[in-house]
Backbone as CSV, one residue per row, in Angstrom:
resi,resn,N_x,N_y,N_z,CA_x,CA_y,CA_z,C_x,C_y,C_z
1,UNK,89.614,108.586,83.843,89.270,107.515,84.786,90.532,106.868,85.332
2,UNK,90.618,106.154,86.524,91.835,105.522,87.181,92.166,104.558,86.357
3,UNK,91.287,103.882,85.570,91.836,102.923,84.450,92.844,103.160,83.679
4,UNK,92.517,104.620,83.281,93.820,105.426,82.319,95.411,105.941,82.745
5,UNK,94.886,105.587,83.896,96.377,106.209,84.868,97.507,105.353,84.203
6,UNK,98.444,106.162,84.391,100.288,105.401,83.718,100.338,105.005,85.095
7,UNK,101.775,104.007,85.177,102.553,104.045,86.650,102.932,104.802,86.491
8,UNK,103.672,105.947,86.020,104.250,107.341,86.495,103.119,107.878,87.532
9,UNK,101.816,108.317,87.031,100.276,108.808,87.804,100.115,108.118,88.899
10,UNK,100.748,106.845,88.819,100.132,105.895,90.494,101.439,105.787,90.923
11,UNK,102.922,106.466,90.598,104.059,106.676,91.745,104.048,107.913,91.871
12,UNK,103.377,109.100,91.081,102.936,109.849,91.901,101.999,110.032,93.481
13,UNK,101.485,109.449,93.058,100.009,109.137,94.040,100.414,108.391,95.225
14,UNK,101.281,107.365,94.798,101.530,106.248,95.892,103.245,106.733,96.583
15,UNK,103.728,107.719,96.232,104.812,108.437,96.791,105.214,108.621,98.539
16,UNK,103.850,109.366,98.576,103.490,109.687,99.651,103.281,108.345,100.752
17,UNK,102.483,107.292,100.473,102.820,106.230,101.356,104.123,105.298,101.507
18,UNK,104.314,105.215,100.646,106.187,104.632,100.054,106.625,105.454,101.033
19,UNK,107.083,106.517,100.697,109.067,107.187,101.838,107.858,107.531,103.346
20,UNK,106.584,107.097,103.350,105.687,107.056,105.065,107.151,106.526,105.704
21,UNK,107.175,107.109,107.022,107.716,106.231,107.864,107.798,105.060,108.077
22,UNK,108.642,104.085,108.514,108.445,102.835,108.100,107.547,101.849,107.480
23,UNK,107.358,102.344,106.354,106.096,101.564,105.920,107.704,100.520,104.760
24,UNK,108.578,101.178,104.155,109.662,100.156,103.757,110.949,99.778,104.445
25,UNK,111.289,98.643,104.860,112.534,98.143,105.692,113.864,98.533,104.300
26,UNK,114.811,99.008,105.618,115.865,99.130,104.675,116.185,97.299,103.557
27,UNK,116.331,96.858,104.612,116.189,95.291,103.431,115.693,95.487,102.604
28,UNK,114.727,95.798,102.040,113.248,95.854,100.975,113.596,96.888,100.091
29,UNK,113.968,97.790,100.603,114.416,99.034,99.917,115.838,98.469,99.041
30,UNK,117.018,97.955,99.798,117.780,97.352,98.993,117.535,96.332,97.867
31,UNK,116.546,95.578,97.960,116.579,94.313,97.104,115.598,95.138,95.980
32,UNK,114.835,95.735,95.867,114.286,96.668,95.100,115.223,97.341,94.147
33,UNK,116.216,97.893,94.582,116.867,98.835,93.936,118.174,98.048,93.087
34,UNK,118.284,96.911,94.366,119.175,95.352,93.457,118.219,94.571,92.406
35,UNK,117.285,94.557,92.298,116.622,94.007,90.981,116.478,95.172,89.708
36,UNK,116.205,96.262,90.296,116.052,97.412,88.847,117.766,97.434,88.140
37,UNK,118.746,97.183,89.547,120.028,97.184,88.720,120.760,96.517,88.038
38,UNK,119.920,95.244,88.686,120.638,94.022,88.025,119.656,93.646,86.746
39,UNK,118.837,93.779,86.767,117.777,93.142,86.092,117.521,94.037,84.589
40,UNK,117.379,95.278,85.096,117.436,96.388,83.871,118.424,97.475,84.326
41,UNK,119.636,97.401,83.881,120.508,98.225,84.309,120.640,99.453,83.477
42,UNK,119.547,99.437,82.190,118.947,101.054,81.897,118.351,102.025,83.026
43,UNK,117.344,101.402,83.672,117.137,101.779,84.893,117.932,102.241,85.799
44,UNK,118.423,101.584,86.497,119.498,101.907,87.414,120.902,101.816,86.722
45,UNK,121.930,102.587,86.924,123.114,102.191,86.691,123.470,101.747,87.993
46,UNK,124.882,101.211,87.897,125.379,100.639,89.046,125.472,102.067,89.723
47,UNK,126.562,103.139,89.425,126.679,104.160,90.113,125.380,105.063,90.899
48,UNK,124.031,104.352,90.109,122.862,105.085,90.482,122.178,104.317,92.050
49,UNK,122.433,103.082,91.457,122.336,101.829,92.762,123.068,102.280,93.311
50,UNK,124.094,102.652,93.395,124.886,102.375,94.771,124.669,104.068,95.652
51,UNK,124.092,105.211,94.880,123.965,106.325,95.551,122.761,106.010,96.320
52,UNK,121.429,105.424,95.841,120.429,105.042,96.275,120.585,104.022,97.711
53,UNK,121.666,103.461,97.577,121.992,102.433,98.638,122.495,102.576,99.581
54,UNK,123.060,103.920,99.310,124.317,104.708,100.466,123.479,104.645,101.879
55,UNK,124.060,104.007,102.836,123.579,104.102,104.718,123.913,105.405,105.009
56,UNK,124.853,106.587,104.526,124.952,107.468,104.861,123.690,108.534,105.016
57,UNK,123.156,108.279,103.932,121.678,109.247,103.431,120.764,108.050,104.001
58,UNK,119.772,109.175,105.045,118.664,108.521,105.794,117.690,107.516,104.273
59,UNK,117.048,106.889,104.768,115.951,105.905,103.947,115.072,106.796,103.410
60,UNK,114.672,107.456,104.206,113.446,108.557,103.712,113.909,109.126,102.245
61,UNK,115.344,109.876,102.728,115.827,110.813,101.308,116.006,109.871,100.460
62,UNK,116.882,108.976,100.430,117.268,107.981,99.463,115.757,107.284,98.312
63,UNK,114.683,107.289,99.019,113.789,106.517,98.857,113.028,107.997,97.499
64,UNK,112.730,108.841,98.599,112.293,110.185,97.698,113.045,110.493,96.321
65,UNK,114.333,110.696,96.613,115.544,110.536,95.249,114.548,109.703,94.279
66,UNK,114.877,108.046,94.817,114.555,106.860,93.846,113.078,107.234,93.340
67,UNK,112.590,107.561,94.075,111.059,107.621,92.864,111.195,109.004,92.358
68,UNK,111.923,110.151,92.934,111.710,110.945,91.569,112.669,110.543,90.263
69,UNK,113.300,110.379,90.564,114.686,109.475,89.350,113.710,108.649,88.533
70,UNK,113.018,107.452,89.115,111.760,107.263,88.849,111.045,107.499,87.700
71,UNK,110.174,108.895,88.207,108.956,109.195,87.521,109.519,109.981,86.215
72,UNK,111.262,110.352,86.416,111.514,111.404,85.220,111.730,109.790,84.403
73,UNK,112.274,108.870,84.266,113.096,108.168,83.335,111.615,107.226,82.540
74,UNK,110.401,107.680,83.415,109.183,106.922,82.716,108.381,106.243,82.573
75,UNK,107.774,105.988,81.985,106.626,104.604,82.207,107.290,103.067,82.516
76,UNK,108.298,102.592,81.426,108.870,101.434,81.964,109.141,101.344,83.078
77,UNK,110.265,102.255,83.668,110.465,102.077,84.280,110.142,102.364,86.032
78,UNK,108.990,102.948,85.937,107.979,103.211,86.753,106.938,101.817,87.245
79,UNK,106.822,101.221,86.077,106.009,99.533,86.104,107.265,98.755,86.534
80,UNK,108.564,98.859,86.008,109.324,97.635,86.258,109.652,97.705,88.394
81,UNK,109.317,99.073,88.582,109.361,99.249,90.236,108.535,99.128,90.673
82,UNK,106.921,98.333,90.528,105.792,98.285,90.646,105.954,96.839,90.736
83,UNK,106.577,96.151,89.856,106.813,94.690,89.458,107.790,94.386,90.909
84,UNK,109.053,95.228,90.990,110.001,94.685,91.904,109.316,94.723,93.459
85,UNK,108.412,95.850,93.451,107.644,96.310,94.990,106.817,95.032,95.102
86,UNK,105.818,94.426,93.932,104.874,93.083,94.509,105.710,92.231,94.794
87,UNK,107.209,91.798,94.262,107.761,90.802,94.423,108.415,90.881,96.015
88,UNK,109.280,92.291,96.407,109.457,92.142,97.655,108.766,92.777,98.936
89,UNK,107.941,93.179,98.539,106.955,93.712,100.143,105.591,94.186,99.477
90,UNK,104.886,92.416,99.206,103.664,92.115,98.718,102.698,92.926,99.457
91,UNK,102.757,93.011,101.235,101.247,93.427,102.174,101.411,94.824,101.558
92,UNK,102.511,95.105,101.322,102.872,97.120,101.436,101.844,97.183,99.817
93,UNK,102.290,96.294,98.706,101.975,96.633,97.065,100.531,97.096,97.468
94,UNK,99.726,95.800,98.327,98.043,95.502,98.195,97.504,96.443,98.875
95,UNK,98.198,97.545,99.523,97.460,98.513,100.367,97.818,100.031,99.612
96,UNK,98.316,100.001,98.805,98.942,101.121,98.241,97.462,101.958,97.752
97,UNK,97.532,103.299,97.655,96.486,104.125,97.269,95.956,103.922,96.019
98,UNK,96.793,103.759,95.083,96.818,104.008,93.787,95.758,102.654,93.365
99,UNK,96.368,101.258,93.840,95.613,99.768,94.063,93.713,100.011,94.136
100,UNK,93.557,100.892,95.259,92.601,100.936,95.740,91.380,101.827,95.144
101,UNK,91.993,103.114,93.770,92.027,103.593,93.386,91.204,103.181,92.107
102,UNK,91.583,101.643,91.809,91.261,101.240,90.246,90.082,100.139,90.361
């Protein structure tokens, strides 16, 4: 049942709307990836933040990277990017598939 789903199962699922075409502003995308680093820097290392952050690599790739990096490192830290997504781009969290799902 969707009750049983991990966040790993619903950033699978919700992948696909995440790196959608602008559905995240580069802003949003940064402060996201600045709270997993600052906040739990098991999660992110700095060197991991700052590849994720690079303007060189389009948003799309960067974004795809971050959730598979993501889904390998686990459940925590799969919820703690679930936590940082309601805090900075609330309309995007409440429409997500996975939400709608349970």
């Amino acid at each position: 049942s969707n009750a049983d789903q991990t966040y790993c199962d619903r950033l699978v699922q919700d992948t696909p709307m995440l790196t959608g075409h602008g559905r995240l502003s580069e802003q949003q995308v940064d402060r996201i990836i600045l709270q997993l680093n600052r906040y739990y820097p098991q999660i992110l290392t700095n060197k991991e933040a700052e590849k994720f952050r690079n303007p060189k690599a389009s948003l799309r790739v960067r974004l795809c990277d971050l959730m598979s990096h993501l889904q390998r490192s686990g459940e925590r830290d799969c919820q703690e990017f679930y936590r940082a997504l309601y805090i900075h781009a609330q309309p995007l969290h409440s429409r997500l598939p996975s939400r709608h799902a349970l």
